[in-house]
C-alpha positions as CSV (number, residue, x, y, z in Angstrom):
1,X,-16.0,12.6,0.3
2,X,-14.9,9.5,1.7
3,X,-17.0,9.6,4.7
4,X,-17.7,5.8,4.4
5,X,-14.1,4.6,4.2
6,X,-11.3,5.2,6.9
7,X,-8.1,5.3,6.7
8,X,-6.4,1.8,7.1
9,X,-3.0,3.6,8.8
10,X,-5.1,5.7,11.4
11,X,-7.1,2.9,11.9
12,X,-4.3,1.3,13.2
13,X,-2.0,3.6,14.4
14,X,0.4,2.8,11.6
15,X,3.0,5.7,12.4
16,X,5.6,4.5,9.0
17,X,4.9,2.4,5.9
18,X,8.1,-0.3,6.4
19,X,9.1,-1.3,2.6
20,X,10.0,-4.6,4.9
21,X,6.5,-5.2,5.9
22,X,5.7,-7.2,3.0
23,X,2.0,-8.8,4.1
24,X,1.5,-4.9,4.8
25,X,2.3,-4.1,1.7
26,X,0.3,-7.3,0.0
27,X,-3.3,-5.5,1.1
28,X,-2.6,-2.9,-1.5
29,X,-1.6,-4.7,-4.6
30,X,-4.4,-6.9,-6.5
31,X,-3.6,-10.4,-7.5
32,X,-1.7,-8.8,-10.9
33,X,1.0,-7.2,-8.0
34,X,-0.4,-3.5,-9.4
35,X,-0.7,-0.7,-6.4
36,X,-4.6,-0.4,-5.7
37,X,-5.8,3.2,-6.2
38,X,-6.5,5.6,-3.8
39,X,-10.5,5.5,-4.5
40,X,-10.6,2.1,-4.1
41,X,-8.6,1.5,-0.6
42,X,-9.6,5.2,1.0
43,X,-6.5,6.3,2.1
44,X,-4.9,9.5,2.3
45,X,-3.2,10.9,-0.2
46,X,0.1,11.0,1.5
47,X,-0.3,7.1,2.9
48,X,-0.5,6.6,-1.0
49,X,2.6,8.4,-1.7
50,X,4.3,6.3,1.2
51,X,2.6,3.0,0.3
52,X,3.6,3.5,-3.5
53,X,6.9,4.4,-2.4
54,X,7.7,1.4,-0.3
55,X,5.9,-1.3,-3.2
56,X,8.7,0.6,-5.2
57,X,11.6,-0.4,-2.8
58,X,10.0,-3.5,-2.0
59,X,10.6,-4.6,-5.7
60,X,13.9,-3.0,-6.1
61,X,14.7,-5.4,-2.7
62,X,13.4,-8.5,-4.9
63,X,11.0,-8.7,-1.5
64,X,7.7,-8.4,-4.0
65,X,7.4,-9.1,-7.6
66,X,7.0,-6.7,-10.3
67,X,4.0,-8.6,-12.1
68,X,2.3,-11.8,-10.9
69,X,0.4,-14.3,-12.8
């Protein structure tokens, strides 16, 4: 399905999604500070789970914002 698109973590031999890695964390939020889907970055479904799970702690942390703009 997504033959096109590789996987950003794999890519880069990204073994765990750091909630502390905040510019990481940046290339999956558009400029309103929402989590990009899945269809539109091409990751895997369980990088997804650990991406949306680290912007989560990341706001709890006050290290990214809840809405921007």
């Amino acid at each position: 399905m997504n033959s096109n698109k590789q996987d950003y973590f794999n890519e880069n031999n990204i073994k765990y999604i750091d909630f502390k890695d905040v510019d990481l964390l940046k290339k999956f939020l558009n400029p309103h500070a929402r989590i990009i889907s899945r269809k539109r970055t091409g990751i895997t479904a369980k990088n997804q789970r650990n991406i949306a799970n680290a912007v989560k702690r990341a706001r709890f942390m006050g290290l990214l914002p809840y809405v921007s703009r």
